[in-house]
C-alpha positions as protocol buffer text, in pm:
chain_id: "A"
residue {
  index: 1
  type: UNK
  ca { x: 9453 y: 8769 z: 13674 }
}
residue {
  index: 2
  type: UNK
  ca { x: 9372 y: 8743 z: 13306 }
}
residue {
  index: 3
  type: UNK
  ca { x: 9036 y: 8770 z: 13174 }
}
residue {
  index: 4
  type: UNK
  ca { x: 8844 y: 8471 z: 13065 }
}
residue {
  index: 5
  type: UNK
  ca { x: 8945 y: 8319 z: 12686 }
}
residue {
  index: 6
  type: UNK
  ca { x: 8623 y: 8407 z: 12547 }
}
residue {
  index: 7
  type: UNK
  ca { x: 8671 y: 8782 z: 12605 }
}
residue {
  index: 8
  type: UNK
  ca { x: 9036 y: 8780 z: 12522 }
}
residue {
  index: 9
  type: UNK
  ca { x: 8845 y: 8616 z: 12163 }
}
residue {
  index: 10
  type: UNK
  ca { x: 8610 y: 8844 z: 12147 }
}
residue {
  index: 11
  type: UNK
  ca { x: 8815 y: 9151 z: 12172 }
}
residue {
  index: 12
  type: UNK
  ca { x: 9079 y: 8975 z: 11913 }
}
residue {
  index: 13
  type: UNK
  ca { x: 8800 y: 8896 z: 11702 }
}
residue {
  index: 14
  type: UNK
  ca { x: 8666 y: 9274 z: 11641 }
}
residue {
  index: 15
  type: UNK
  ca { x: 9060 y: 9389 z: 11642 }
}
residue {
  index: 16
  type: UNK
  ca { x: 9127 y: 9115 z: 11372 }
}
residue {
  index: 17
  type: UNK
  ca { x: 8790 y: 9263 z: 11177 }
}
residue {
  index: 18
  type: UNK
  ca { x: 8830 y: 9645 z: 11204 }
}
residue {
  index: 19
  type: UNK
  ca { x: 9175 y: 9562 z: 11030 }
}
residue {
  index: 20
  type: UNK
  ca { x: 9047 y: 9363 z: 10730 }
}
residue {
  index: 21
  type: UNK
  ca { x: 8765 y: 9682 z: 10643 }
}
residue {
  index: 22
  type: UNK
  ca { x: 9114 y: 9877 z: 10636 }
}
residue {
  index: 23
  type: UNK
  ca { x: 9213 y: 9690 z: 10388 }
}
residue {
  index: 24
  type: UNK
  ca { x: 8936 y: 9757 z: 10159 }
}
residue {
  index: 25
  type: UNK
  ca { x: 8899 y: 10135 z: 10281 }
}
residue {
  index: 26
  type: UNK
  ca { x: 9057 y: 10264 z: 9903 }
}
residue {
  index: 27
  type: UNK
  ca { x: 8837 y: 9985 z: 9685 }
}
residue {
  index: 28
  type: UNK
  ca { x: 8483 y: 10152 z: 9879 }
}
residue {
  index: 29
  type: UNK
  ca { x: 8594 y: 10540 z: 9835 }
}
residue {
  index: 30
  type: UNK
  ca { x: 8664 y: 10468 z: 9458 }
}
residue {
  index: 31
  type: UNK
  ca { x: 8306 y: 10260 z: 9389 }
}
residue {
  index: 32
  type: UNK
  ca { x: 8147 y: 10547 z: 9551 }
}
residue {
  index: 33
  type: UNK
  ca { x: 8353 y: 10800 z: 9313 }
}
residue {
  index: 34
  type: UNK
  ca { x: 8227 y: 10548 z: 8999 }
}
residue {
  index: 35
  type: UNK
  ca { x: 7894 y: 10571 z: 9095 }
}
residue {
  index: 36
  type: UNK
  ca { x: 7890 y: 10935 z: 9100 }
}
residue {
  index: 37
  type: UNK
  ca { x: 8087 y: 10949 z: 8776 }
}
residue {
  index: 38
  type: UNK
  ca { x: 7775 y: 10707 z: 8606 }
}
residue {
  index: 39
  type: UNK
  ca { x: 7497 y: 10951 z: 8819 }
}
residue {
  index: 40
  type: UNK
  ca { x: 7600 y: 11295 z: 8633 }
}
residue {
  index: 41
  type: UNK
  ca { x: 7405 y: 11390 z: 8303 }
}
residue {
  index: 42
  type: UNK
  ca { x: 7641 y: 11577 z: 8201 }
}
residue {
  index: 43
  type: UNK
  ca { x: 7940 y: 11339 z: 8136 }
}
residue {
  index: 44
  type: UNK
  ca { x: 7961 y: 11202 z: 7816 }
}
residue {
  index: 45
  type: UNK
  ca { x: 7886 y: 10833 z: 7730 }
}
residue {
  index: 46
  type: UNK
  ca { x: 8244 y: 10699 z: 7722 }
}
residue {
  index: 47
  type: UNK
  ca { x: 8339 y: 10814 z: 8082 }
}
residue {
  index: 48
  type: UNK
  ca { x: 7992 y: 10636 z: 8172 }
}
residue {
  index: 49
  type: UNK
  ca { x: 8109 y: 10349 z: 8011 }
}
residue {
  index: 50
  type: UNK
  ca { x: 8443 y: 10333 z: 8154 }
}
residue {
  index: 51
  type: UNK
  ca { x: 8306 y: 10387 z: 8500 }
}
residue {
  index: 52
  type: UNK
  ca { x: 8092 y: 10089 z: 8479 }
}
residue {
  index: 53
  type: UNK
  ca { x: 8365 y: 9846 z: 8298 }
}
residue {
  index: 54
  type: UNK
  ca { x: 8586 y: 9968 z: 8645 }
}
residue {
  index: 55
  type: UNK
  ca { x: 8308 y: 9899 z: 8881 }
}
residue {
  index: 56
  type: UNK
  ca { x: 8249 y: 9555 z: 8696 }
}
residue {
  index: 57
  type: UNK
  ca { x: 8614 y: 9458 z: 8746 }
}
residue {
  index: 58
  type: UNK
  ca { x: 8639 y: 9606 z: 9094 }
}
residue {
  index: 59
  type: UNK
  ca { x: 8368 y: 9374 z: 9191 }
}
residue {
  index: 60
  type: UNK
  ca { x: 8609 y: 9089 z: 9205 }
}
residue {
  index: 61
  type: UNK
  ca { x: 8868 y: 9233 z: 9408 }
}
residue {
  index: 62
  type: UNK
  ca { x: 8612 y: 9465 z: 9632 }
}
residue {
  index: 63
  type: UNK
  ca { x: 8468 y: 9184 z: 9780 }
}
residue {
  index: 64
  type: UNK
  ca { x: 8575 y: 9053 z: 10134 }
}
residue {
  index: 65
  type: UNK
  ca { x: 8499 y: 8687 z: 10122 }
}
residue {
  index: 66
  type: UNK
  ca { x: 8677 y: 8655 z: 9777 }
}
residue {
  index: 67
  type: UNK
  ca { x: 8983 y: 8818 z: 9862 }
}
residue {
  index: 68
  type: UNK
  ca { x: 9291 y: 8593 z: 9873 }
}
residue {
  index: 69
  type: UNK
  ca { x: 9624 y: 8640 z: 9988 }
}
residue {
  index: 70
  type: UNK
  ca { x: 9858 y: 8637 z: 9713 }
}
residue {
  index: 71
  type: UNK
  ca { x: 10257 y: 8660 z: 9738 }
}
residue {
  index: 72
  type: UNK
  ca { x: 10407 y: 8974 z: 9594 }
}
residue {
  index: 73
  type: UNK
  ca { x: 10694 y: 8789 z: 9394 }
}
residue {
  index: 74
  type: UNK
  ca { x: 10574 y: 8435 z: 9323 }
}
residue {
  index: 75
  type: UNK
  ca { x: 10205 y: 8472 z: 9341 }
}
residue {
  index: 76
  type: UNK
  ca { x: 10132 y: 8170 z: 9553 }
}
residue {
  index: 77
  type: UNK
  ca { x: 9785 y: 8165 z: 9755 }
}
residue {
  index: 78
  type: UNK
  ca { x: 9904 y: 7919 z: 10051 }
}
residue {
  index: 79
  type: UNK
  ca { x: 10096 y: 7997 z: 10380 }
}
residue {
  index: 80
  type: UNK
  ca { x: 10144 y: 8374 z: 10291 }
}
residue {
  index: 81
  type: UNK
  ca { x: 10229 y: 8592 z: 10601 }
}
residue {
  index: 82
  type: UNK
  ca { x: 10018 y: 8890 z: 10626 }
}
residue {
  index: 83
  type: UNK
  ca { x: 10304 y: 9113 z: 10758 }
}
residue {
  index: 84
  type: UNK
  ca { x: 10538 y: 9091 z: 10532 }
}
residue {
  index: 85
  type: UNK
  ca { x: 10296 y: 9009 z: 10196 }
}
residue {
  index: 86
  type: UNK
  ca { x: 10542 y: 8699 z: 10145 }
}
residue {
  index: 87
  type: UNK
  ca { x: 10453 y: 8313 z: 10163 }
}
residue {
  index: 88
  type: UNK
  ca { x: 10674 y: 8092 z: 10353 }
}
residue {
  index: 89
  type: UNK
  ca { x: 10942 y: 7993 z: 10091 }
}
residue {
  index: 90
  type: UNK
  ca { x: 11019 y: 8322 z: 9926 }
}
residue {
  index: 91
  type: UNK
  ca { x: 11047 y: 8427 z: 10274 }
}
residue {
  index: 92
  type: UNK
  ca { x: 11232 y: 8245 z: 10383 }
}
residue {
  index: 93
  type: UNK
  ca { x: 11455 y: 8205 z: 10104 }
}
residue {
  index: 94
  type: UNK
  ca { x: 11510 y: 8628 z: 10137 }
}
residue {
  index: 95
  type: UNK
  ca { x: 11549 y: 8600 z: 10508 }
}
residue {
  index: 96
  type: UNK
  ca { x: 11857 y: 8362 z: 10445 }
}
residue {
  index: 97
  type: UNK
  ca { x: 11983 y: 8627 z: 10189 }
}
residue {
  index: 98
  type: UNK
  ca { x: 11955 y: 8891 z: 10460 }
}
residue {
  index: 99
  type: UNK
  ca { x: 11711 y: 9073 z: 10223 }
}
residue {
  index: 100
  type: UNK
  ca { x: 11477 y: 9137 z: 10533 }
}
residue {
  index: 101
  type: UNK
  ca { x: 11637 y: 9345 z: 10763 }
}
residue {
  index: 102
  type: UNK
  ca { x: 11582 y: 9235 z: 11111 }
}
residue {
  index: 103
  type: UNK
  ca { x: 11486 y: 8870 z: 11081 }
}
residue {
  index: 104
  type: UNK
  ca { x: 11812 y: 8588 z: 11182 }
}
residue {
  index: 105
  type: UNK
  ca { x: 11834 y: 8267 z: 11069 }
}
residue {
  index: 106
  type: UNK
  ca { x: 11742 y: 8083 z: 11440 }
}
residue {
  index: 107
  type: UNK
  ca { x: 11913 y: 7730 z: 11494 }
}
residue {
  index: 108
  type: UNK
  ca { x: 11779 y: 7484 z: 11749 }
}
C-alpha cells in the first residue's frame, strides 16, 4: 500500500531541498574563507580589499532565491534540465547528434 501523497511530498520536498544547499556548499566555505581573510590585522590592505570586492560579487551568485538555471552552451534561462545542465533545444539538438551517450531518439 503506498503512503498517503502528502508524505510522499513531504519527503520529496526535504530530498529536493537538501540537494539545492549542495549546490551552494563551495559559494558558503569560500565567504567564510573571505571573511577571515578581511578579520586578520595582519594582511595588508589590498588582500582586504580584494576579499571584499569577491564577497560583493559572490553576493549575486551566493544567493538561493536568485540563482537561475542557465544552459552551459547557449546560455538560455527557460526549460533547462537540471541533469544534464542543458535546455531543451541544445539538448536535444546533441541527443540527435549522438553527442549524449545513452539517450535514443524515441518515435511514437
Amino acid at each position: 500500500m503506498k503512503k498517503p501523497l502528502l508524505i510522499r511530498s513531504k519527503k520529496r520536498n526535504k530530498i529536493k531541498y537538501y540537494l539545492f544547499r549542495v549546490r551552494f556548499l563551495k559559494t558558503h566555505i569560500f565567504r567564510w574563507f573571505l571573511h577571515i581573510i578581511i578579520k586578520t590585522t595582519y594582511l595588508e590592505k589590498q588582500f582586504k580589499l580584494l576579499a571584499i570586492f569577491l564577497i560583493i560579487n559572490l553576493i549575486n551568485k551566493s544567493a538561493i532565491s536568485k540563482h537561475k538555471n542557465v544552459c552551459l552552451l547557449s546560455s538560455w534561462t527557460r526549460s533547462v534540465n537540471n541533469f544534464t545542465r542543458l535546455n531543451r533545444l541544445t539538448f536535444r539538438d546533441k541527443a540527435a547528434k549522438l553527442y549524449i551517450p545513452g539517450i535514443v531518439n524515441a518515435n511514437w
